[in-house]
N, C-alpha and C positions, 0 to 999 in steps of 0.2 A: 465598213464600206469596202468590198472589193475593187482592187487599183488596175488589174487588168482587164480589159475588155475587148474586146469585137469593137471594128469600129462603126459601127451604128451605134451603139448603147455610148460609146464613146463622143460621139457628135451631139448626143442629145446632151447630153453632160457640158459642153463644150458651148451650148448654146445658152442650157441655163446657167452657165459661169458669166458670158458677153450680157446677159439679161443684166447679173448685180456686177456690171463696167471691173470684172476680174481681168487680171495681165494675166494672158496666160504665154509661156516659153514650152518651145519643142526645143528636143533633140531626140538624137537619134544614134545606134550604134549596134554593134553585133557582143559586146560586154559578155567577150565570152568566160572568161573569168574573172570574177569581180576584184578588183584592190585598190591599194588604198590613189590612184592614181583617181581611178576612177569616182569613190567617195565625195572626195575631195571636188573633180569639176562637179558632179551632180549640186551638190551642197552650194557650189558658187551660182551655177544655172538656177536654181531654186531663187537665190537672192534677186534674182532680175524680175522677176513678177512673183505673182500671188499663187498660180498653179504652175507645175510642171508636168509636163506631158514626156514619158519617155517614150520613140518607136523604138523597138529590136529587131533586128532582122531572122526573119524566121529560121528552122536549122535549116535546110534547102537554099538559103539566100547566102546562107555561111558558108555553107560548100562551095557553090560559086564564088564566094570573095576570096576563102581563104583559103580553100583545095578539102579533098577525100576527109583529110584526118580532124578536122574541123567540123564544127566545135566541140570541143571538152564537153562542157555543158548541155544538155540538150535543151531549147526555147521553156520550157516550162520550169525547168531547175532557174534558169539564167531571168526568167518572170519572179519566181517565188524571191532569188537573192535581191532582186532592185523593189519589191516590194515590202523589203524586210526597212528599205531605206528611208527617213523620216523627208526626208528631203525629194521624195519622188509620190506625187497626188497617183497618178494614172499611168497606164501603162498598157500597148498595143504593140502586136506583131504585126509585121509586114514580109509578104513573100518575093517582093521587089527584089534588086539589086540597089536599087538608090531608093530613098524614101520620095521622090518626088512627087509622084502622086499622093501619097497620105498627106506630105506639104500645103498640094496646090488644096485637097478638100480641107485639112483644119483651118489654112492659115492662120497661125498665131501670131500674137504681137511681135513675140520675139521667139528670131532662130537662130539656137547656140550648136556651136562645134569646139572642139578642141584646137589649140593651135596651131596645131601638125596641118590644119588646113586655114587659107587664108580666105579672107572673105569673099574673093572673087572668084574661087573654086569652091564655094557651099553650097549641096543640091538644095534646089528651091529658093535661094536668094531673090530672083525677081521675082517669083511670086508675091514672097510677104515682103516685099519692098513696093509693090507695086500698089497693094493693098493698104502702106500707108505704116507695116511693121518696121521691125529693124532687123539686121544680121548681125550678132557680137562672134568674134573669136576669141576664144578664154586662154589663156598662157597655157602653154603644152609644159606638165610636168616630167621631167626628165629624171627615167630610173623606172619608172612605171609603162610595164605595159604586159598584155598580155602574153602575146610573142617571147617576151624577155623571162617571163615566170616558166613559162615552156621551157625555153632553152637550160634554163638553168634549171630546173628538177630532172631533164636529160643528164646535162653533164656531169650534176651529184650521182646519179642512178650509173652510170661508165663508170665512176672512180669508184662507188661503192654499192653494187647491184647485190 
């Protein structure tokens, strides 16, 4: 079964999933380089329903968030690595800056973020709140991020180029 789609092939999925009363959980994120920070919430988000849906932000959408040098990764590399993930059903890019729109069309049961953001700064919150889902924020694990894997292969790479 291929996990990444277009979201059309993606909705049809999403429809036969609501058909047999499946939970399904979004999130969303630009996962520019995968670790173990990340594993980790994926794996917890899974536990909340029966599918997990990831969106990524497209390379284009990364630039805008994160500047020129952004992302590491390019969207198809950064696809292949979340689909390596046992913990992750599907998977769709989005060329947004916030997933809101892919939000307001899936709405899933449940929408997960990390806990660097609180629930009342989560894009799409009233949507799938309004529709009767829920909004979780999952504990932000500290020591992990991607920013931080950057900075330190710089600073190895200065002392020892």
């Amino acid at each position: 079964m291929e996990k990444v789609l277009p979201l059309e092939d993606l909705l049809e999925r999403v429809g036969e999933l609501r058909q047999r009363r499946k939970k399904i959980v979004f999130t969303n994120g630009c996962f520019d380089i995968l670790h173990p920070g990340h594993v980790s919430y994926l794996q917890k988000a899974r536990q909340l329903g029966d599918t997990l849906i990831v969106g990524i932000n497209s390379d284009r959408s990364v630039r805008e968030l994160k500047g020129e040098l952004r992302p590491i990764l390019t969207q198809e590399e950064r696809c292949q690595l979340l689909s390596g993930l046992e913990s992750v059903n599907f998977i769709t890019i989005f060329n947004e800056s916030t997933p809101r729109e892919l939000i307001r069309t899936l709405l899933p049961d449940i929408l997960v973020k990390g806990g660097d953001w609180g629930v009342e700064e989560i894009v799409g919150r009233e949507a799938v709140e309004t529709a009767g889902g829920r909004v979780v924020s999952l504990p932000f694990e500290i020591g992990h991020s991607s920013s931080g894997i950057i900075e330190r292969i710089l600073r190895r790479y200065k002392t020892n180029p």
